[in-house]
N, C-alpha and C positions, 0 to 999 in steps of 0.2 A: 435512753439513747442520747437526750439531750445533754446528760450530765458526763457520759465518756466522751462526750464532744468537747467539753470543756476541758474535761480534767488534761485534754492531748492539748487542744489551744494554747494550756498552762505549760506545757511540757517546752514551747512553742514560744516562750516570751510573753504573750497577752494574758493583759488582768481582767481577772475572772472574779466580781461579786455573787455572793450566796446567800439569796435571803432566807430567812428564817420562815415557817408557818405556824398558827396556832396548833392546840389541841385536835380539831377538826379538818384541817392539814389545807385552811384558806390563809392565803396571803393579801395583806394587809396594802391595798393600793400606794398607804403614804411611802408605808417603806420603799415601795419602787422608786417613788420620787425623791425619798430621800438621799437615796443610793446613787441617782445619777447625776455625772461627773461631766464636766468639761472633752473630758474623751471616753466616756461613752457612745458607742457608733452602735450598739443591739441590744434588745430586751429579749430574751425569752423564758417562755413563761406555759406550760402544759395548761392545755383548757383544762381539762379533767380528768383527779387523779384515777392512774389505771388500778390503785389497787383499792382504793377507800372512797372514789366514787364523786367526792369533793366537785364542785364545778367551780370555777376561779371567777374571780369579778375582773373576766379580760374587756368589756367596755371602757370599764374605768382606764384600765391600763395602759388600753391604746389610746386611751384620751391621751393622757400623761405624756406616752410616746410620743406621740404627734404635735403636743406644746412644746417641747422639750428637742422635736426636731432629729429625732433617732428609730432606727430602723424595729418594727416590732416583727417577731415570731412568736407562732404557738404550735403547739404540738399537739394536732388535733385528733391524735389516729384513734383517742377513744370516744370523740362524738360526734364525726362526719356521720352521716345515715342514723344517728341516734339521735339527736336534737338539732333544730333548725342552727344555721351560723350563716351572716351577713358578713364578708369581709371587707365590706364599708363601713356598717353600724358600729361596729365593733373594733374598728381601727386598724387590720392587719396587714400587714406586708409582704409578710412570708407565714405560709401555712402549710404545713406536713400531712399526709393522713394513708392510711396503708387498707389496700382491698380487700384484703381476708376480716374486718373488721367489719364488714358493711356484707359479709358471704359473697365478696368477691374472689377472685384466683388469688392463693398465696403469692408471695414474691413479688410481689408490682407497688408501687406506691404512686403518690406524685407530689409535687411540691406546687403550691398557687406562689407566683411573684405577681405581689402590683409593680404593674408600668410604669418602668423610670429605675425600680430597682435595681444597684448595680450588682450582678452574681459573676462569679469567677469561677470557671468548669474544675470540677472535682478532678475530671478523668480527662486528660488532653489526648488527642487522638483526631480520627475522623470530626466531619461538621455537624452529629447528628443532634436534634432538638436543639437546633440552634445556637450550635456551638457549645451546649452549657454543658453534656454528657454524651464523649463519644462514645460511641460503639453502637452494633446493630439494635436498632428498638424490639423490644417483645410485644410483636404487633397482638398476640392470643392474649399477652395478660392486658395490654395497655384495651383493647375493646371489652374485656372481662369488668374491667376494673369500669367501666364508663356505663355497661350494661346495670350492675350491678346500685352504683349509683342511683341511676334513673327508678329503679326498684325501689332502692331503699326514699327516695325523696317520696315516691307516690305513697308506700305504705308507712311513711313514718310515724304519720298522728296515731296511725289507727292500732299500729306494733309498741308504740311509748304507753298507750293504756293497756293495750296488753300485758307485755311484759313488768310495768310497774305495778298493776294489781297482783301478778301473779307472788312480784316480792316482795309486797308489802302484808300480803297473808304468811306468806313463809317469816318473815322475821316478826307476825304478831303472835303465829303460834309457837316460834320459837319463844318468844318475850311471856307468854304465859304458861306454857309449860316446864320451862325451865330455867332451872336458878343461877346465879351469879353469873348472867353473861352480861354484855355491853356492846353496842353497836356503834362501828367507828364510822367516822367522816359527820358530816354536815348534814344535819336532819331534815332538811328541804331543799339545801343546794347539790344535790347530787344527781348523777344518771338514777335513769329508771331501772337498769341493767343489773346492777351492781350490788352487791351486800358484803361486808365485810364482817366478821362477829370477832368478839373473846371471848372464850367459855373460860372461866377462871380456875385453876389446879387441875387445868387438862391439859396435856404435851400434846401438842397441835398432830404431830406424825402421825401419833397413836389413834386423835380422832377421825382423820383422814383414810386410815387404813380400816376401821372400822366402818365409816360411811360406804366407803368402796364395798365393800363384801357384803352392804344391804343396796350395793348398784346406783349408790351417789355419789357424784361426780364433784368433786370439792376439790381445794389447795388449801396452803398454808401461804401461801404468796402469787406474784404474778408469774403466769406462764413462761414467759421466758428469763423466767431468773431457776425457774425450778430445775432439776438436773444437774 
């Protein structure tokens, strides 16, 4: 989402930096600072990756941001209701995150502005949410998505041992029953959610369509790139 954001920006006049990440798909706090420029006015920066799990060292970053005097974003929408986020500790400005992620109602998101933030309405129109997005609110998802929230805060300690034991047996017995595969992203810094594999001299399609037809539910990529 964040990257067709840019690539229009680009289309638009504004210089657009791309950093690079390791093997393990973290980026490298220096490089942020090395990258910003005198006209620099936004960092952004996805907490964590949605397909390999990766969690970014965004503390660091919004340190960086905030000596440096530039507006920070992260693209939280794969660890609101999955791991705790302070958007003080952590330095943010602007923060994303979408309900269906947390088993809220599809189609709602919201964005956190810290105060002071200057934002300019996407959609001009009507004065709704305060000028920033006219048009009428979707009162069912927007209480959906608040419900859902309060959910996911109270069960979240007790769903992160959950769910992370449940995949750290899946990818131990993957890892000793079978041969030549490798597990992507960052071996501690990642969600608990998440597993990404390579099974080596296997055509991902093919393994896909076989897991289906024993009623397991897998990709070859993220959900909405697939299609």
């Amino acid at each position: 989402a964040v990257l067709f954001a840019c690539k229009y920006l680009e289309k638009m006049g504004k210089k657009i930096t791309y950093l690079p990440v390791d093997k393990y798909g973290w980026l490298d706090p220096s490089r942020v600072k090395e990258a910003i420029t005198n006209e620099t006015i936004l960092i952004s920066i996805i907490h964590a990756n949605n397909e390999i799990g990766t969690i970014e060292p965004i503390a660091e970053i919004g340190k960086i941001a905030g000596e440096c005097g530039v507006y920070f974003h992260t693209d939280a929408v794969q660890t609101v209701g999955k791991i705790p986020i302070d958007v003080n500790e952590l330095g943010i400005d602007l923060l994303s995150l979408s309900a269906h992620k947390f088993y809220g109602p599809k189609g709602v998101g919201a964005l956190y502005i810290r105060k002071g933030t200057k934002i300019y309405p996407l959609i001009h129109g009507g004065e709704q949410e305060r000028k920033r997005r006219a048009g009428t609110e979707n009162v069912p998802g927007i209480v959906g998505l608040g419900e859902a929230a309060k959910i996911a805060g109270k069960e979240m300690k007790q769903e992160y041992s959950h769910v992370k034991k449940l995949r750290d047996e899946l990818e131990n017995k993957i890892k000793n029953n079978i041969d030549y595969i490798r597990f992507n992203g960052d071996s501690t810094e990642k969600l608990p959610n998440t597993s990404n594999v390579c099974f080596e001299f296997i055509e991902g399609e093919s393994l896909v369509l076989n897991l289906d037809l024993k009623g397991i539910a897998a990709s070859t990529g993220s959900a909405c790139a697939s299609g």
